[in-house]
C-alpha positions as CSV (number, residue, x, y, z in Angstrom):
1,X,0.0,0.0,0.0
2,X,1.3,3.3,-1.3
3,X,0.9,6.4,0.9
4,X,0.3,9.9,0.0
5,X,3.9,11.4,-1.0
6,X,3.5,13.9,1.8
7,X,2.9,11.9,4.0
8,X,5.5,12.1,7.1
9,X,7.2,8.7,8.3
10,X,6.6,7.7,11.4
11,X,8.7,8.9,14.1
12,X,10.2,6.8,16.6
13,X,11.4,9.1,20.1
14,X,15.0,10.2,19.6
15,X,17.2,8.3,22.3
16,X,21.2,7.8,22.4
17,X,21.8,4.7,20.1
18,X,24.7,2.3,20.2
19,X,26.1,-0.4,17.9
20,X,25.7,-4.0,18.6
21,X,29.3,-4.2,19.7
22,X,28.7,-1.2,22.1
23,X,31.9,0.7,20.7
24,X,29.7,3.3,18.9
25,X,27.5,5.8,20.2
26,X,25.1,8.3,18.9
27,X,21.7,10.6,19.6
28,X,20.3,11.5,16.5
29,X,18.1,14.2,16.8
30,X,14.9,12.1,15.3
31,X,14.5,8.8,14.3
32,X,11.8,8.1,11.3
33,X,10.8,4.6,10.1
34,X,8.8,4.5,7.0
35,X,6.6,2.1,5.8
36,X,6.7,2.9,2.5
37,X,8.9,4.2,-0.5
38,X,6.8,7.6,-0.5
39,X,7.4,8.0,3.2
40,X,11.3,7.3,2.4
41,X,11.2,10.1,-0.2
42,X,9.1,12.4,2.0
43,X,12.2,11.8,4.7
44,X,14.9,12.9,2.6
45,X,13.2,15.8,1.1
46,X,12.1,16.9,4.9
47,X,16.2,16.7,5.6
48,X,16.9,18.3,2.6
49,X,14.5,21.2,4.0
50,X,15.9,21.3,7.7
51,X,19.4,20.8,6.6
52,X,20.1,18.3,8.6
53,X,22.2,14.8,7.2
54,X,20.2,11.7,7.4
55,X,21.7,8.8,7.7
56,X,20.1,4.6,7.2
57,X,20.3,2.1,10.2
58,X,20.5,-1.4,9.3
59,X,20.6,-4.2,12.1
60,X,23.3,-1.7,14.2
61,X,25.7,-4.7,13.4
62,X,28.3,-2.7,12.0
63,X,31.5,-2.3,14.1
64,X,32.7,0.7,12.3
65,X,31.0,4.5,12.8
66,X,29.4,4.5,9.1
67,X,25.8,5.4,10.5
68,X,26.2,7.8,13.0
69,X,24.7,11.2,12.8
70,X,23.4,13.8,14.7
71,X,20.9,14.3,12.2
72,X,17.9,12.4,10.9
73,X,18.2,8.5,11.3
74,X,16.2,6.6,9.1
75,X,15.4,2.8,9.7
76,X,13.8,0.6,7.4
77,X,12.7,-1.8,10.0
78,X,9.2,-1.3,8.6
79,X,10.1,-1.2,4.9
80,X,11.0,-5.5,4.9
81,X,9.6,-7.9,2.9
82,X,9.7,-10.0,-0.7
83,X,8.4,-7.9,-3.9
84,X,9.5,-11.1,-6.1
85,X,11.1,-14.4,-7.0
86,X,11.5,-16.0,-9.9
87,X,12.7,-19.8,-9.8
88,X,13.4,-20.0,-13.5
89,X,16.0,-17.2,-13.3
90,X,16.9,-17.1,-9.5
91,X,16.4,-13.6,-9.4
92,X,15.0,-12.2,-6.2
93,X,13.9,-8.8,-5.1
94,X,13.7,-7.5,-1.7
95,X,12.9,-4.4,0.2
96,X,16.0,-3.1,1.6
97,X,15.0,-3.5,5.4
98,X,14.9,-7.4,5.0
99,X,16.7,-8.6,7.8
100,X,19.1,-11.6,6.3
101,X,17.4,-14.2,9.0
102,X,14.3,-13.9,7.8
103,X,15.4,-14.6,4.5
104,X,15.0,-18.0,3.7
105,X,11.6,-18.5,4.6
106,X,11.0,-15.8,2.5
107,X,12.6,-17.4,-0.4
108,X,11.9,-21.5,0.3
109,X,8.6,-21.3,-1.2
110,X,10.0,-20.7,-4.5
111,X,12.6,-23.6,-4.3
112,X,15.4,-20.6,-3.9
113,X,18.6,-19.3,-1.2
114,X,20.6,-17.0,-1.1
115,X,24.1,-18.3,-3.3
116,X,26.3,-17.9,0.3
117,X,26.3,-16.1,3.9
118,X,28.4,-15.2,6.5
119,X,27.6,-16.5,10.1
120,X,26.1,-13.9,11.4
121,X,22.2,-12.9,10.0
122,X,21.0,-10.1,12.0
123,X,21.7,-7.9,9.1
124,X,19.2,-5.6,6.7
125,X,20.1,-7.0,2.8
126,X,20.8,-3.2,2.2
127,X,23.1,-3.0,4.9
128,X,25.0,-6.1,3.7
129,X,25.7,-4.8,0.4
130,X,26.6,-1.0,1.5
131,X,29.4,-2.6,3.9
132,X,30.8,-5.4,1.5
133,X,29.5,-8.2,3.9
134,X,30.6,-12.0,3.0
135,X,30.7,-15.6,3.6
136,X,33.6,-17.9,2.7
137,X,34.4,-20.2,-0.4
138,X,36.9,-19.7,-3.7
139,X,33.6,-19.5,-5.7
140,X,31.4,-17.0,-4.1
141,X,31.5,-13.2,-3.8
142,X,30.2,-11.5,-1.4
143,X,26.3,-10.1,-0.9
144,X,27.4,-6.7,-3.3
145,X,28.6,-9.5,-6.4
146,X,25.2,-11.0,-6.4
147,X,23.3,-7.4,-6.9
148,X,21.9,-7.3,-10.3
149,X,19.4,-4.2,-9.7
150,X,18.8,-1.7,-7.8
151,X,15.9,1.0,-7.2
152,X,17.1,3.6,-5.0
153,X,16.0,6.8,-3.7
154,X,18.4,9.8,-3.9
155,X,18.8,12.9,-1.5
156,X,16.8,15.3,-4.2
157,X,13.9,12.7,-3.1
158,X,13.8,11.2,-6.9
159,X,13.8,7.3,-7.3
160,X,15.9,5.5,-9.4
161,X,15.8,2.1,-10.8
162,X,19.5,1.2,-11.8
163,X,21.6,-2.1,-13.3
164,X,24.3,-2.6,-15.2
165,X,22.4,-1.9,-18.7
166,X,20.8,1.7,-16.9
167,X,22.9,4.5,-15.0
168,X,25.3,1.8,-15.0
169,X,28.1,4.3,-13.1
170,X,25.4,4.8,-10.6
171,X,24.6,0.7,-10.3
172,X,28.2,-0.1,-9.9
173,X,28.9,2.7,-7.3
174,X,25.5,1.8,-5.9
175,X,25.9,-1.7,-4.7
176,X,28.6,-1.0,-2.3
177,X,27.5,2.3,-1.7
178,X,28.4,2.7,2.4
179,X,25.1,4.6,2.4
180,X,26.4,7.9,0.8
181,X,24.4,7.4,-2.4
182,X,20.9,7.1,-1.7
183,X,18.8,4.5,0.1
184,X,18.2,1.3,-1.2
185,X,14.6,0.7,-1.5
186,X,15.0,-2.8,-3.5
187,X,17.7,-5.0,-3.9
188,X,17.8,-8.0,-6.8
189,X,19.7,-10.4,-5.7
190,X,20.8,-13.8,-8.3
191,X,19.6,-16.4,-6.1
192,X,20.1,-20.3,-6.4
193,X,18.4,-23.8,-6.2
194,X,18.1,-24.7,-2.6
195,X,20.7,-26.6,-1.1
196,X,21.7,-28.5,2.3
197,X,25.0,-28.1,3.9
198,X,27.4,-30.2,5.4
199,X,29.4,-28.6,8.1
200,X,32.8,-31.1,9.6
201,X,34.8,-29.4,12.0
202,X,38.7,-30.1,13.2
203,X,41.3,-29.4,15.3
204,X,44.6,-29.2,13.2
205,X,48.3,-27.9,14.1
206,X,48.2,-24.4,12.7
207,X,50.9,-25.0,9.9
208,X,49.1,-27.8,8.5
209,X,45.7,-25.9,8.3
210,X,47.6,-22.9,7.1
211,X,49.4,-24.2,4.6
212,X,46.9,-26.4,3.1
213,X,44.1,-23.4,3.2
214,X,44.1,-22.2,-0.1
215,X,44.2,-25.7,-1.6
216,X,41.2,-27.1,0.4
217,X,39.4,-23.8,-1.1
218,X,39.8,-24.8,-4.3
219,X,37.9,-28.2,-3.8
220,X,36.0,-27.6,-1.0
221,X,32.7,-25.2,-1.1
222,X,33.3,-23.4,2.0
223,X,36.3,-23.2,4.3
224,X,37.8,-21.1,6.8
225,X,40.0,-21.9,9.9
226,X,39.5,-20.4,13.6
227,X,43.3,-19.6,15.3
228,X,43.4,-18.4,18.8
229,X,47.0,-16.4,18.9
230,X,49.9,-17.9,20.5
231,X,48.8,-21.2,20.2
232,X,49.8,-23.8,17.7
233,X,46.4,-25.4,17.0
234,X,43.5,-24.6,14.3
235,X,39.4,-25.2,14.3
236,X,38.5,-25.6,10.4
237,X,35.5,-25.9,9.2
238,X,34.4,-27.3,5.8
239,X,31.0,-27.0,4.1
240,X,30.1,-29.1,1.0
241,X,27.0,-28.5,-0.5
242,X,24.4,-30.9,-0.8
243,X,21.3,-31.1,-2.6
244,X,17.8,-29.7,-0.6
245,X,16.8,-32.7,-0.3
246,X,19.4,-34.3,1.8
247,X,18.8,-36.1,5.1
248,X,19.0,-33.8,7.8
249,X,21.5,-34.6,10.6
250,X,22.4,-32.5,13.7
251,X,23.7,-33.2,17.0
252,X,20.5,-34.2,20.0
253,X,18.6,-31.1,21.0
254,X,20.3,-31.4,24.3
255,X,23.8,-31.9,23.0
256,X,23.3,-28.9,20.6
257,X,22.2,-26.3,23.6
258,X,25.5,-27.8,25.2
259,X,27.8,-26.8,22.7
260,X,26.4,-24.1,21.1
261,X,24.5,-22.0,24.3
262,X,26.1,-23.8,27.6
263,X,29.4,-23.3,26.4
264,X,29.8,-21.4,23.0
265,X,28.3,-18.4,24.7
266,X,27.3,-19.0,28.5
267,X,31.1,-20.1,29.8
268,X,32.5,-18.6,26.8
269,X,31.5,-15.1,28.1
270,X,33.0,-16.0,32.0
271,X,35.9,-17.4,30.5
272,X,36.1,-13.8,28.7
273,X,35.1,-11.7,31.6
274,X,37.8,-13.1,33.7
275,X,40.1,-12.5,31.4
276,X,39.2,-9.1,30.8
277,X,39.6,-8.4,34.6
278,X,42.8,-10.7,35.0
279,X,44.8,-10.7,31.4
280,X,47.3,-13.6,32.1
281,X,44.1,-15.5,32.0
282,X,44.3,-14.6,28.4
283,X,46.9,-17.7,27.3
284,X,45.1,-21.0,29.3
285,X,41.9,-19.4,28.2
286,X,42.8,-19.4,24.5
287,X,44.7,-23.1,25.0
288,X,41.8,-24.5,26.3
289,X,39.2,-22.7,23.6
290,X,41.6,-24.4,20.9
291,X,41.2,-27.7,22.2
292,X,37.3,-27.4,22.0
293,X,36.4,-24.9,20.0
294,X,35.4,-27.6,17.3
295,X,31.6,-29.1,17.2
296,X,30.0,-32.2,16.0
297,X,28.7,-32.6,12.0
298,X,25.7,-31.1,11.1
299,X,23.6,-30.9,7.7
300,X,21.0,-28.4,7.3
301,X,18.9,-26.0,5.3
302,X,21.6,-23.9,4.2
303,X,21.1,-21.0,6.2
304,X,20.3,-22.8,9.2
305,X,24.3,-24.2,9.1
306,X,26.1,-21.1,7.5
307,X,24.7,-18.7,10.7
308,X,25.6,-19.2,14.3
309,X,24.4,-17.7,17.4
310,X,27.1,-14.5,18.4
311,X,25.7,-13.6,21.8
312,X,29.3,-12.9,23.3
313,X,29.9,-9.2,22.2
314,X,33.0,-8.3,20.6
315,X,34.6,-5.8,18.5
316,X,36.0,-6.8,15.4
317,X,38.4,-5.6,12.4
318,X,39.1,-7.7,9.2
319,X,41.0,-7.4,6.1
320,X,41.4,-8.2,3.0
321,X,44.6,-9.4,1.5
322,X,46.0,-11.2,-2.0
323,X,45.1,-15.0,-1.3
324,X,48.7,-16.1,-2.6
325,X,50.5,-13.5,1.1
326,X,48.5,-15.8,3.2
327,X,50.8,-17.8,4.8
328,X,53.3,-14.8,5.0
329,X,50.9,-12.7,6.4
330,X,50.5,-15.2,9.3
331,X,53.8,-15.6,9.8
332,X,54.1,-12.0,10.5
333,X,51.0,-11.6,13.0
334,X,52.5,-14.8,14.5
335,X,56.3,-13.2,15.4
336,X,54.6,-9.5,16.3
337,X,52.0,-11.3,18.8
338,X,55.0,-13.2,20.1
339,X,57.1,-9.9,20.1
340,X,54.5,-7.7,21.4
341,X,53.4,-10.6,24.1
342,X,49.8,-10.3,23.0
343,X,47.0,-11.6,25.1
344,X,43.9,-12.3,23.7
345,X,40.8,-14.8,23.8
346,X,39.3,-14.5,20.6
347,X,40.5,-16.5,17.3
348,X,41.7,-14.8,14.3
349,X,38.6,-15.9,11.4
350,X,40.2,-16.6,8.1
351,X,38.1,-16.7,5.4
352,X,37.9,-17.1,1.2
353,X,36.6,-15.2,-1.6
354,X,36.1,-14.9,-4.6
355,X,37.3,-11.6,-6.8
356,X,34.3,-9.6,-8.1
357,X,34.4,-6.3,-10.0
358,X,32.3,-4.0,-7.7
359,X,34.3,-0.7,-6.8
360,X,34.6,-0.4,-3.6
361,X,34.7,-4.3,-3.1
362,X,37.6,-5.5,-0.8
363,X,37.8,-8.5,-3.2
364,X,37.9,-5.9,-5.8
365,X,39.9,-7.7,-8.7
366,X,41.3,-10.3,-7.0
367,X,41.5,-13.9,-5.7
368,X,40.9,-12.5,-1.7
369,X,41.7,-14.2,2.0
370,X,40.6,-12.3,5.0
371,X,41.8,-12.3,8.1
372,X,39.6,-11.0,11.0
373,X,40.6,-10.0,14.8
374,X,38.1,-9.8,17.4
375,X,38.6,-8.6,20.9
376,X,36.0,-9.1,23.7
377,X,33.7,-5.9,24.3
378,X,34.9,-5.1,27.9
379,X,38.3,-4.9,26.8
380,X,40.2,-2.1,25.4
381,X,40.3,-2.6,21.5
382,X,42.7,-0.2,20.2
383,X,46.1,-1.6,20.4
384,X,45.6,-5.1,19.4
385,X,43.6,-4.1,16.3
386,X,45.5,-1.5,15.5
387,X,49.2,-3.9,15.8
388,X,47.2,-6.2,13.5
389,X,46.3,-3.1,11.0
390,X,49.8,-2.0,11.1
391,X,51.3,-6.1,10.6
392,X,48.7,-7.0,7.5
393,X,49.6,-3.2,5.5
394,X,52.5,-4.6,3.8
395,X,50.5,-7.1,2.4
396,X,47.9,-4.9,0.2
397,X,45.3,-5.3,3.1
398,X,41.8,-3.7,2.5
399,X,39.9,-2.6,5.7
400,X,36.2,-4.4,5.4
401,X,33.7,-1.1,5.6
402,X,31.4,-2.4,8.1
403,X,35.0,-3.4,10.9
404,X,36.9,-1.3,12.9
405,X,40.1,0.4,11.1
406,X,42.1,3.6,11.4
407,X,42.7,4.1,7.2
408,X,41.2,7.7,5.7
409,X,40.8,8.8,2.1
410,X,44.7,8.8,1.1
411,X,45.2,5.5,2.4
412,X,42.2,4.2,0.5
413,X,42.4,6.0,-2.6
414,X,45.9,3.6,-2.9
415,X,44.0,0.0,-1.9
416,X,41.1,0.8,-4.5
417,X,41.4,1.4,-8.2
418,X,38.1,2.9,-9.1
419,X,38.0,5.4,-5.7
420,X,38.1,8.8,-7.3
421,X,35.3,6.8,-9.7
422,X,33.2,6.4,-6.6
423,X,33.8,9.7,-5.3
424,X,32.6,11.2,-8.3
425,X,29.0,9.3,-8.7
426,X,28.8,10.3,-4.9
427,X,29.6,13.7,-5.6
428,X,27.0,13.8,-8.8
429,X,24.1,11.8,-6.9
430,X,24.5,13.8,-3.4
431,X,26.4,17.4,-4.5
432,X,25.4,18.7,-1.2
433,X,26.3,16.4,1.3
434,X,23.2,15.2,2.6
435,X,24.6,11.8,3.3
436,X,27.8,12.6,4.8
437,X,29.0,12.7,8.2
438,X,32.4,13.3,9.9
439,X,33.4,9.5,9.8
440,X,32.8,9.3,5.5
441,X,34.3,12.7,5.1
442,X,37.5,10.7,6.7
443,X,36.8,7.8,4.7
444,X,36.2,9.6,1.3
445,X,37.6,12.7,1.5
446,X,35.5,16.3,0.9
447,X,34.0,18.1,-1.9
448,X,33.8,22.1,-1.5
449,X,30.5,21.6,-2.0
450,X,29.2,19.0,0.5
451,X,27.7,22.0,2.8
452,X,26.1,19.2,5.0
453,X,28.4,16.9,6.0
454,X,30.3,17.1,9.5
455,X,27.7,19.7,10.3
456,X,27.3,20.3,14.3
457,X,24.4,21.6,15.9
458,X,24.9,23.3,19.4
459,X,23.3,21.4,21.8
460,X,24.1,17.7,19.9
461,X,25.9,15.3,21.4
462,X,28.5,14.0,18.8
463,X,29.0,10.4,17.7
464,X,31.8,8.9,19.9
465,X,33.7,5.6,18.6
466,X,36.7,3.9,19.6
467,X,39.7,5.6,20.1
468,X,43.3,3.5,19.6
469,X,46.4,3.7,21.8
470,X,49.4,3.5,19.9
C-alpha cells in the first residue's frame, strides 16, 4: 500500500543509540521509520528542507561509525519484505529493510537461497551490500557480487531504478554504496536452487591448516580456519554443498544447547570476563578454547548451518589481503603477537573469496583471504587491532567497511582502483552532502560543495567511537 507522498514517516522518540558491539555511540536528533517508499522520499526531502544529514540504520551490526549522525536516522525496519522471486531465473527482489534471517523462509517457497552467507544474520540485505558483507568459499562473492538491480532513492527525493544496462556508473557505485548514495529501497539479488549443507569441524596444528588453506578452497565449497594467537592449534570448518533434499543430521537437541548455548556463549562469556579483569588468563583461556572450540557434524537447510548464534559481544576488524600473502601474512601476525606478548581470547577468522568487479569491493579484482581479529567488548580494542592493521599493511590489506580500522581517504584511494570513480558518482548523486558525516568525510575525503556533512548543531551530542592507543 502506497501512501500519500506527503505523508510524514513515522517517528520513533529520539534516544542515544549504540552499535551491537557497544563501541559506537550516537543521539540522533529524530528517528523516522517508514513504511513505504513515499514515506522514504518524503524523509529525505524533509532533511533536505531542515538541513540536517540523514543517515540509514540497518541491524546496528556494523562495528565501524558508518551510521552515526546527529541528524535524521532513518530505519527501514518497517520497509521488509519479498516484492518477487523468480525460480526460473533465481532472481529475487527484496525491500532493503529485510533482515538476512528472515530470508530463507521468505525465499523456500520458491525452491530458492541466497548463493552464500556469513555466520552472522541479523543484518538488513541493504546494509549487507553498502558494507561489503561475505561468507567464505573460492567460488562466491560476497552479498554486493550478487546485486543485479537496484531502485534507489536519492537525496533530491527522486527514485531510481538502476543495473548494469541503466545509470550503470550509478549501479556499480551503488551496490557497495556505504550509504552515501541514496537509500536502497529494492535490492535484486541472483539467487540459487536450494541446497543442504554439510558442516565437519577439526582441530589441526596451525601450519598444517595454514598451509593447506588455499588448496582445500579450491575443492571444497566453504572453508575457513578459527586460530586463537599464541597457540599452535586450528578449528577448520568445511562446508560441502548438498542437494535440498538431503537427510537432515544434527547433534541431540540437548547436546546442541551444550555446545552451542552452555558453552559457546554462556562459559565462553566468563571465561572472557575473567580474562578481561585478569589478562594472564588470556593464554590458558585461548589453550583451552583451541582444544574445543570444534563441534559435532551437522547438515541443514543452508542458512540454518552457515549462521551461528554470536551472543558474546565483541569488537572486530578484518581485512582483505592477496590470497597467494596468506601464509606470510600469518607468519608476520604470528612473530609480532610473540614480540609484542599479546594476550587475547578470541580467534583470528580466516576466510575465502572470490574476486568480483564491484568498486569499492575489498575483493575488488582479485582472488581474496581475509583475516579478521576480534577482541572481547569489555576490553580495550585499540592496540591489538591497530598492531594487526599495522602487521597486515605490507600485504595490500583492505579494511572491510562495516570493521573497525584507522585508514582515511589517502590511504584508501591507494587500496582501491576505481575510488576517485566512486567519489565522483557520490559527488554527482549527493552534490550537497546530505549523506555525509564526519566519519565518511574521513573515509572519502570532501568536496567544497558538501555543505552538510560534518555539520554540528549546538546542543548535539557527537557520535563517539573507539579511540586506539598506539
Amino acid at each position: 500500500m502506497t501512501t500519500s507522498p506527503s505523508r510524514r514517516p513515522r517517528t520513533d522518540r529520539p534516544r542515544p543509540r549504540r552499535n551491537w558491539s557497544g563501541a559506537v555511540r550516537f543521539t540522533p536528533h529524530e528517528i523516522l521509520a517508514p513504511t513505504s517508499e513515499d514515506e522514504v522520499t518524503a524523509a529525505l526531502r524533509e532533511a533536505r528542507s531542515r538541513g540536517l544529514p540523514l543517515r540509514v540504520l540497518g541491524g546496528g551490526h556494523s562495528f565501524s561509525p558508518l551510521v552515526a549522525t546527529d541528524g535524521l536516522l532513518l530505519t527501514l525496519d518497517r520497509y521488509q519484505g519479498l516484492v518477487r522471486a523468480d525460480p526460473a531465473t533465481g532472481l529475487v527482489t527484496l525491500r532493503g529493510g529485510t533482515r538476512l534471517w528472515t530470508v530463507a523462509e521468505l525465499l523456500a517457497p520458491h525452491g530458492l537461497a541466497l548463493e552464500t552467507m556469513g555466520d552472522i544474520d541479523h543484518q538488513s540485505i541493504a546494509g549487507a551490500i553498502q558494507t561489503g558483507t561475505h561468507g567464505t568459499g573460492a567460488r562466491f562473492t560476497g552479498f554486493a557480487g550478487t546485486v543485479r538491480a537496484l531502485r534507489i532513492a536519492l537525496p533530491d527525493g527522486s527514485v531510481l531504478d538502476t543495473s548494469p544496462t541503466r545509470d550503470r556508473g550509478l549501479f556499480e557505485a551503488a551496490r557497495l554504496g556505504l550509504g552515501a548514495i541514496g537509500v536502497i529501497l529494492e535490492v535484486t539479488l541472483q539467487c540459487v536452487p536450494a541446497y543442504r549443507l554439510e558442516l565437519v569441524e577439526t582441530t589441526r596444528p596451525l601450519d598444517e591448516a595454514a598451509g593447506e588453506f588455499l588448496a582445500t578452497c579450491e575443492s571444497a565449497d566453504h572453508h575457513e580456519i578459527f586460530w586463537f594467537p599464541r597457540t599452535d592449534r586450528a578449528t577448520v570448518r568445511t562446508m560441502r554443498r548438498l542437494p535440498a533434499d538431503a537427510p537432515r543430521q544434527r547433534p541431540p537437541r540437548a547436546a546442541e544447547l551444550l555446545q552451542r548455548e552452555v558453552l559457546g556463549n554462556g562459559a565462553w562469556e566468563m571465561l572472557c570476563r575473567a580474562a578481561a579483569l585478569a589478562p594472564p588468563l588470556s593464554r590458558p583461556i585461548a589453550e583451552i578454547a583451541s582444544h574445543v572450540f570444534a563441534g559435532p557434524r551437522t547438515v541443514d537447510d543452508s542458512a540454518a548451518v552457515y549462521a551461528a548464534p554470536r551472543r558474546v559481544r565483541f569488537h572486530e576488524s578484518e581485512w582483505a589481503l592477496p590470497a597467494e600473502h596468506l601464509e606470510a601474512a600469518l607468519a608476520a601476525l604470528r612473530a609480532r603477537f610473540t614480540a609484542e606478548d599479546v594476550r587475547v581470547t578470541f580467534p583470528l577468522e580466516i576466510r575465502r573469496a572470490a574476486a568480483d568487479d564491484v568498486w569499492l569491493s575489498t575483493a575488488f579484482e582479485r582472488e581474496t583471504v581475509y583475516i579478521a581479529a576480534h577482541r572481547y567488548h569489555r576490553e580495550e580494542a585499540g592496540p591489538y587491532l591497530l598492531l594487526v592493521q599495522r602487521t597486515l599493511a605490507d600485504f595490500g590489506a583492505r579494511p572491510h567497511w562495516g570493521k573497525m580500522h584507522w585508514l582515511g581517504a589517502r590511504d584508501l584511494s591507494r587500496l582501491y582502483p576505481r575510488f576517485e570513480d566512486f567519489r565522483a558518482v557520490r559527488r554527482a548523486a549527493d552534490p550537497d552532502g546530505q549523506l555525509m558525516t564526519p566519519a565518511l568525510r574521513h573515509l572519502l575525503g570532501a568536496w567544497p560543495g558538501d555543505a552538510v556533512e560534518g555539520r554540528s548543531r549546538k546542543g548535539r551530542r557527537p557520535c563517539s567511537g573507539p579511540s586506539p592507543r598506539s
